[in-house]
C-alpha positions as CSV (number, residue, x, y, z in Angstrom):
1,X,98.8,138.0,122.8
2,X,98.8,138.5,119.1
3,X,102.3,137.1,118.8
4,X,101.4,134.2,120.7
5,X,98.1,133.5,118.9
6,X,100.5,134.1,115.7
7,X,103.5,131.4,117.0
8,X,101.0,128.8,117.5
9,X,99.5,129.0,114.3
10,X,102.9,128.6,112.9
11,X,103.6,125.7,114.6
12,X,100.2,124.7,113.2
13,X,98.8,123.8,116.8
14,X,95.7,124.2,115.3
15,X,96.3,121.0,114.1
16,X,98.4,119.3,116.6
17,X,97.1,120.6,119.5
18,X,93.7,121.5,118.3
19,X,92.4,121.3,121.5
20,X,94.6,123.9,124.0
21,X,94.6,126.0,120.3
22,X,91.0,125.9,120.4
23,X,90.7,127.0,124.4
24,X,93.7,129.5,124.1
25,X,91.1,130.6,121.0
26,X,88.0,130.6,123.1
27,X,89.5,132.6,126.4
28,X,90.7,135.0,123.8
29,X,87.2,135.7,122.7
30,X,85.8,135.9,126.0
31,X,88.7,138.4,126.9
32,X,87.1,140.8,123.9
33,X,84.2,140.4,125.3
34,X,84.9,141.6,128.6
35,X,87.0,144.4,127.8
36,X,83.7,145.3,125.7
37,X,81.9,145.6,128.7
38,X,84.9,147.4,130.9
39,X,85.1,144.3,132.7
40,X,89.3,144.9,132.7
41,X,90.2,142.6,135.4
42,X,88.4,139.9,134.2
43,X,89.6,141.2,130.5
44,X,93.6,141.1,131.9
45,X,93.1,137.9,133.3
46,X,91.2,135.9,130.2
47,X,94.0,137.4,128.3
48,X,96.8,136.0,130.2
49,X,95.2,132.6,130.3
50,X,94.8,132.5,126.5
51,X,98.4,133.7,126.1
52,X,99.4,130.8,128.2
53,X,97.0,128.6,126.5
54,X,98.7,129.6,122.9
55,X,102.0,129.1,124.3
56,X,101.1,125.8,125.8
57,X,99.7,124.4,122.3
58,X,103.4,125.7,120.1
59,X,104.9,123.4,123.4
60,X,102.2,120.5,122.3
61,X,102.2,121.2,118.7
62,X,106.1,120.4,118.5
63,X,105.6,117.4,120.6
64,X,102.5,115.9,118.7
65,X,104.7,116.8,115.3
66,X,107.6,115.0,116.2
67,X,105.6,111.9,117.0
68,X,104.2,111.9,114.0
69,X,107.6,112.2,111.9
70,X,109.1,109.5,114.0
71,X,105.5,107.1,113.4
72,X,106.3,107.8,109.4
73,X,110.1,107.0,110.1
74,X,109.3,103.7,111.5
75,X,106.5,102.7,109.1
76,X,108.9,103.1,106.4
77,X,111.5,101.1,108.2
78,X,108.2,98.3,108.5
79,X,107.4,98.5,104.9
80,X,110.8,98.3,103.9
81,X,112.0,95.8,106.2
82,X,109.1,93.4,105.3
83,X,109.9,93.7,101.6
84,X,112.9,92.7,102.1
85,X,111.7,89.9,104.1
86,X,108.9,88.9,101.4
87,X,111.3,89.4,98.6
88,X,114.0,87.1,100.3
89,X,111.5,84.4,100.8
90,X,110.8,84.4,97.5
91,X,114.0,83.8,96.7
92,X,114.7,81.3,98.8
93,X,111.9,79.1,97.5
94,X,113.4,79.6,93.9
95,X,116.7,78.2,94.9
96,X,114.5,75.4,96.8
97,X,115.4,76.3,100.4
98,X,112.3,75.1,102.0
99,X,113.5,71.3,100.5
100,X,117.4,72.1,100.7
101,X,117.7,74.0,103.9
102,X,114.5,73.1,105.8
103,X,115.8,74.4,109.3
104,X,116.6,77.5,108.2
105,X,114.2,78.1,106.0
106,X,111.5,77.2,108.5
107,X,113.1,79.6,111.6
108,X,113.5,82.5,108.8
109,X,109.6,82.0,108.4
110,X,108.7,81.6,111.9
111,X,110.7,84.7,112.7
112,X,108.6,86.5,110.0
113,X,105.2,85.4,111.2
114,X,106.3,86.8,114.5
115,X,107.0,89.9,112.7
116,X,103.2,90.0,111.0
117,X,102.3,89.2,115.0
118,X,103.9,92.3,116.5
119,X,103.1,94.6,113.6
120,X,99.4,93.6,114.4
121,X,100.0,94.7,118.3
122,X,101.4,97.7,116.8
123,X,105.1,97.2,117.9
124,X,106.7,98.2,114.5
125,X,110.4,98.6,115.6
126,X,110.1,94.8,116.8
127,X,108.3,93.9,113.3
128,X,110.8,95.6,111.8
129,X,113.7,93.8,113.3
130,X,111.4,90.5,112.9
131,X,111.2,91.2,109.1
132,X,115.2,92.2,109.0
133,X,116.6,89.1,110.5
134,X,113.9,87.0,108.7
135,X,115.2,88.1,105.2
136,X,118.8,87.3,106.6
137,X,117.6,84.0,107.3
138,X,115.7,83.6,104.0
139,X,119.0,84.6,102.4
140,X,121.5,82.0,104.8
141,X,119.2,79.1,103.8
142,X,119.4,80.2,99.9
143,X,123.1,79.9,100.2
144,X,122.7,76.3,101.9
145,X,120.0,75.4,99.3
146,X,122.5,76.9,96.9
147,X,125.5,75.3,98.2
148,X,123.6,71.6,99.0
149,X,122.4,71.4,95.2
150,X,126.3,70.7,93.4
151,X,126.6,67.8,96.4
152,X,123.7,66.2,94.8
């Protein structure tokens, strides 16, 4: 019992799985308060299910933890992705893109308002890639802008 109730609050269940940590928590009290009234069976028994309860919140605790790393990973890609994406644009403009190289410059945007849209709805590894193939975009109608401006 104890070294379950110990491996949980390693795995800091009481934070990830604060809920089964806090019934595996509450059955173990109960179970002391049986055995204090030589009520063994039912001691034995609210025992067990608090072990089970402890080991049950390490098994959610990992799970909740891991969901949460992988949230931050994809965040990061967002943030870094639409950086990119408003740094590109910026760009662009400079080099006159949105004159130069109007159809490119005009699907890079579109494909970065669509990537504002699904970061909205929450779908951050589609914003992501929104934002990623936006700044390539920004950058491709730089080079035309780039490229159209000695012709002139």
């Amino acid at each position: 019992m104890n070294a379950a109730r110990r491996t949980a609050e390693q795995a800091a269940a009481g934070f990830y799985a604060r809920k089964r940590f806090t019934s595996a928590q509450d059955k173990e009290r109960d179970a002391m308060t049986a055995l204090g009234k030589s009520e063994y069976a039912g001691a034995a028994r609210l025992f067990g299910e608090a072990q089970s309860e402890y080991q049950a919140a390490v098994k959610e605790s990992a799970l909740e933890a891991d969901l949460t790393a992988q949230a931050a990973k994809l965040r990061t890609n967002l943030d870094e992705a639409h950086a990119a994406a408003a740094a590109r644009r910026q760009q662009a403009l400079a080099a006159g893109a949105d004159n130069l190289a109007r159809d490119v410059f005009d699907r890079a945007q579109a494909r970065q308002v669509e990537g504002d849209d699904m970061a909205t709805r929450k779908d951050l590894a589609g914003a992501a890639r929104a934002y990623r193939e936006a700044a390539e975009r920004y950058g491709e109608a730089m080079s035309r802008a780039r490229a159209a401006r000695p012709a002139r």
